[in-house]
N, C-alpha and C positions, 0 to 999 in steps of 0.2 A: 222214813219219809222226812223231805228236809221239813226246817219250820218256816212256813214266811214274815217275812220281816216286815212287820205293819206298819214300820216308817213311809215303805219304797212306795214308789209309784205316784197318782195321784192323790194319795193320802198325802203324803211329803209335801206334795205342792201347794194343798186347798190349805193346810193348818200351818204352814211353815212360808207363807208366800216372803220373801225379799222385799223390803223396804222399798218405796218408790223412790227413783233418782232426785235429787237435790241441784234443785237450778242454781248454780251460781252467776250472776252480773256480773259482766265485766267491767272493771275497776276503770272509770273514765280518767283521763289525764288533761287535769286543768292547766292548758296551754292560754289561755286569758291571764291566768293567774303569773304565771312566766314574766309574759309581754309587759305587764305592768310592772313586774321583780326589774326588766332589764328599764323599762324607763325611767324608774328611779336614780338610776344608774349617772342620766344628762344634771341632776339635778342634786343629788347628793352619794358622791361614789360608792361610797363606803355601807354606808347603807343600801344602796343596791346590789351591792357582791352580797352582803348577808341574807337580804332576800331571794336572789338567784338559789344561793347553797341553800338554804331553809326550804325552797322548793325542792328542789332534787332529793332532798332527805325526804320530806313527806310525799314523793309521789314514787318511793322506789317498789310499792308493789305494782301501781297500775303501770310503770314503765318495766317492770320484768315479767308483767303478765302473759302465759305462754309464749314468752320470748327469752329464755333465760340466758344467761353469759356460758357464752364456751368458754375452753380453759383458756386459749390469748384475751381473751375480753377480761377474767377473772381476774387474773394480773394487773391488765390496765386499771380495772378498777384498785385493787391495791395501791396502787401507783395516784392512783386519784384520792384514795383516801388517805393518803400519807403527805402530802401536798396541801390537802384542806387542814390536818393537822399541825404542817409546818405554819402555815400561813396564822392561822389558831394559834398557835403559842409563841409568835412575834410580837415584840414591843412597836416593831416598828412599820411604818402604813408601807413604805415602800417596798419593801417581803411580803407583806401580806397579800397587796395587790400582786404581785410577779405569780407566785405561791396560787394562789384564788387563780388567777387570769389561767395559768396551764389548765387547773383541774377543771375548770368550768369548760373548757375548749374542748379538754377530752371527753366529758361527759357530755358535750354538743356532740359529736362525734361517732360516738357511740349510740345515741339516741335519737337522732334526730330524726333518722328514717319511722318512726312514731308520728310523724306529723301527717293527722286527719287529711284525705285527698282535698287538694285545693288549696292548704295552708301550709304557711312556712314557718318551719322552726327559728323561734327566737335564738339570737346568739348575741357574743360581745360586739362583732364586729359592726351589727347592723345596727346596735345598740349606739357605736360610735358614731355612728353618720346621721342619728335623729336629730332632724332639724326642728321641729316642736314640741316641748316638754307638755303633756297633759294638763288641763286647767285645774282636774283636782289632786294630781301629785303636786303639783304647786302648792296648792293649798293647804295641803297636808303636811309639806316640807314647811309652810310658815307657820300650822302649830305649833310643830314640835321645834321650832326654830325657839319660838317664845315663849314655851316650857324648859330648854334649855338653858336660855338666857337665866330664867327665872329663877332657878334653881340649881345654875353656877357656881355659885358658893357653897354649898350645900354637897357638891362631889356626884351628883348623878344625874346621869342623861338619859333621854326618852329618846325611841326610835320606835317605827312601826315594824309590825312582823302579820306573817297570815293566817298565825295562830289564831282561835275562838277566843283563848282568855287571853290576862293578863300573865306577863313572865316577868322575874326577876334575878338576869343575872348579872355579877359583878358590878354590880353598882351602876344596872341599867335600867331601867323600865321597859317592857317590850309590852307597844299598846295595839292590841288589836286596829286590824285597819279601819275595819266600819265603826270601832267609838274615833279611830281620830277624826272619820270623816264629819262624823258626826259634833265635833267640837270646832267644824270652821264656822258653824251658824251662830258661834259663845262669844263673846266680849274675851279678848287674852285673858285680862286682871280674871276675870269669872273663872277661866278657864283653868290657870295658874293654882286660885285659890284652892278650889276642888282637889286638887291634887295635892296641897300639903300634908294632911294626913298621911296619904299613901307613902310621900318622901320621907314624914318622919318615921314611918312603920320601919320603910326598908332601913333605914338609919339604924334603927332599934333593935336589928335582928343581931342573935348574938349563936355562940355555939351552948352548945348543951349541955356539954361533957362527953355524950355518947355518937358525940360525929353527928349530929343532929343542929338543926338550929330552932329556935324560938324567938318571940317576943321578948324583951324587956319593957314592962311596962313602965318602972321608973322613967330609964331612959326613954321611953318615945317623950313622956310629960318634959322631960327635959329635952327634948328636941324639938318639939313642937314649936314652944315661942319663940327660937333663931329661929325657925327658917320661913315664919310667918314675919318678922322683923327682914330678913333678907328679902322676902317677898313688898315688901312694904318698900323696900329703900330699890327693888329695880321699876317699881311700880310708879317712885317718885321720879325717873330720872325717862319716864317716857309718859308722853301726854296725849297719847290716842291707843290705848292700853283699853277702851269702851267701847272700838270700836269691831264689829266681828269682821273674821280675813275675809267672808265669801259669804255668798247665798246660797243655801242648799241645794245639791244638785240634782234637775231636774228628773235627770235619769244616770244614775254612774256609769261612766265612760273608764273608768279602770273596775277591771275582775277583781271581787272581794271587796268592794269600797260600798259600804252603806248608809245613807243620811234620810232627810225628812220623805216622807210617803206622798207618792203620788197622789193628787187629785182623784178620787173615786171616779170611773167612768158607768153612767147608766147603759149605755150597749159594750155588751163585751169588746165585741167585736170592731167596736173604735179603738179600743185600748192597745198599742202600740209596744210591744216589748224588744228588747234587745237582749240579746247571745250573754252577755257581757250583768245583767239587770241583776240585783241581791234578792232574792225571798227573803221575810221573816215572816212564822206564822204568829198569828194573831188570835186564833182564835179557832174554835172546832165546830162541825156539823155533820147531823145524822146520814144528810142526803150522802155527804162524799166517803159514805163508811164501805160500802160495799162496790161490786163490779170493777168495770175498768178505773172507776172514779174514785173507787176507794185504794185499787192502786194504784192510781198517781199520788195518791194524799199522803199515800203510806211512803212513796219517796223522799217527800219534802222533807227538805233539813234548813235549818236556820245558815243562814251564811251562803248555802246555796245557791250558785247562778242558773238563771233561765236554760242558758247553754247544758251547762250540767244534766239537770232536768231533763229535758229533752234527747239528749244521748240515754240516759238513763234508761228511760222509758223507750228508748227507741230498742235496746239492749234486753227488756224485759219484757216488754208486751208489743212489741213491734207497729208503738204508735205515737212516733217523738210529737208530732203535731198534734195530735188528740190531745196529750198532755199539757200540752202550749195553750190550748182555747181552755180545758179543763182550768188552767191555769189561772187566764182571765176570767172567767166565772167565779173562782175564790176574790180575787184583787176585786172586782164590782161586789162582792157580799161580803166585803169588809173582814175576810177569815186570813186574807194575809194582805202584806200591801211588797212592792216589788217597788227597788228605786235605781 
């Protein structure tokens, strides 16, 4: 008589059940963040190709997401990455622009059928024909305008990036967007000052021996007082050095740009957001722990736009506008402020 097998049947099934499926979200593609890379562009070139290419890098999952490259696509991209690194390892601006300008056109190209129904894909070209530069890339072009000036002797230059922290390479400073924006509301000299240390730090960094780099503490002590003395002598030779570039903006009109906090509103529902607005949270509550409310909380990321959010949530609980009022109810109870 055969034996039976106490695995089979619905024994198997009740003590052995299969894991439940794992919802993954779809990876949004911040096309705000783009539009702001190529307006850069009117207003400081160079730094807007590097913005462009810094996009494309940080958003190559949510742009290969279930859409992946065949094998002619594969190549073009080869071809795109070989091109960003010529451009990369030129001395000189006018190859780097030729170099940058192909790869970004193919990677327009390739991509652009990704643009949200309704909206149009950023490119160089439309890039060229912007008749209004933004009030706060402006602004932000004349911080770093007079952080550069400042620390021209000194061998290194500030530029913004859409990175969360600070970077440091080859003798640049790459400052997140929402502290620059946040430094148009400073007096320059204030704003300059602040930053010595960091200049002397990066001054100071040294190799290790083991391919590694470090601190030199001697040398920062001895950098510090040039380049506080170099700050002093561009400090002397301009005389509204007290006065700040701008006023905080009221609500950021470029993606990723964050400064002073809205006005608290007592009805939500007066409060006024835009696609384009920055989250930072501020603070936490029991009520938005749980239900739909505790998933939207649980999306919220600092740097965050409304727009984002709202896709998000529209992707995981199929209620981008619930998220949006949800939204205003934290901004009126002071748990985040949106600007």
């Amino acid at each position: 008589m055969a034996r039976r097998n106490r695995f089979a049947g619905n024994a198997f099934r009740n003590n052995f059940a299969p894991p439940p499926p794992v919802a993954v979200a779809a990876p949004v593609i911040d096309l705000p963040a783009l539009r702001t890379a190529y307006a850069w562009m009117s207003i400081n070139k160079m730094a807007g190709f590097k913005l462009v290419l810094e996009w494309y890098a940080n958003n190559q999952a949510a742009l290969l997401y279930k859409d992946p490259l065949d094998a002619a696509e594969s190549k073009e991209f080869d071809r795109i990455d070989k091109l960003i690194k010529l451009g990369n390892g030129s001395p000189y601006e006018a190859e780097q622009v030729n170099s940058w300008s192909l790869a970004i056109k193919k990677m327009e190209k390739l991509w652009s059928h990704k643009a949200p129904a309704g909206q149009d894909w950023p490119t160089l070209d439309k890039a060229s024909h912007l008749s209004q530069v933004p009030e706060l890339v402006q602004n932000v072009q004349t911080v770093l305008g007079n952080l550069n000036a400042a620390f021209a002797n000194a061998g290194v230059t500030f530029r913004v990036t859409f990175e969360s922290g600070r970077q440091f390479l080859h003798g640049e400073i790459l400052l997140p967007q929402a502290e620059a924006v946040a430094m148009i509301t400073q007096s320059p000299l204030q704003v300059a000052l602040n930053e010595v240390p960091t200049v002397a730090k990066v001054l100071a960094i040294v190799m290790d021996g083991n391919g590694g780099q470090q601190l030199d503490g001697g040398l920062f002590m001895q950098k510090l007082p040039v380049i506080l003395t170099q700050v002093g002598v561009w400090a002397a030779a301009n005389d509204k050095l007290n006065k700040p570039v701008g006023k905080a903006p009221r609500a950021a009109k470029v993606a990723g740009a964050a400064g002073a906090p809205r006005q608290r509103a007592a009805n939500p529902n007066a409060l006024k957001l835009n696609p384009t607005d920055v989250i930072t949270i501020l603070g936490a509550n029991r009520a938005f722990k749980g239900g739909k409310r505790g998933a939207v909380w649980g999306m919220l990321r600092n740097g965050m736009t409304v727009g984002q959010l709202k896709q998000e949530a529209e992707a995981k609980i199929k209620a981008g506008g619930y998220a949006v009022q949800v939204l205003k109810v934290m901004v009126t109870q002071g748990l985040v402020k949106v600007n």
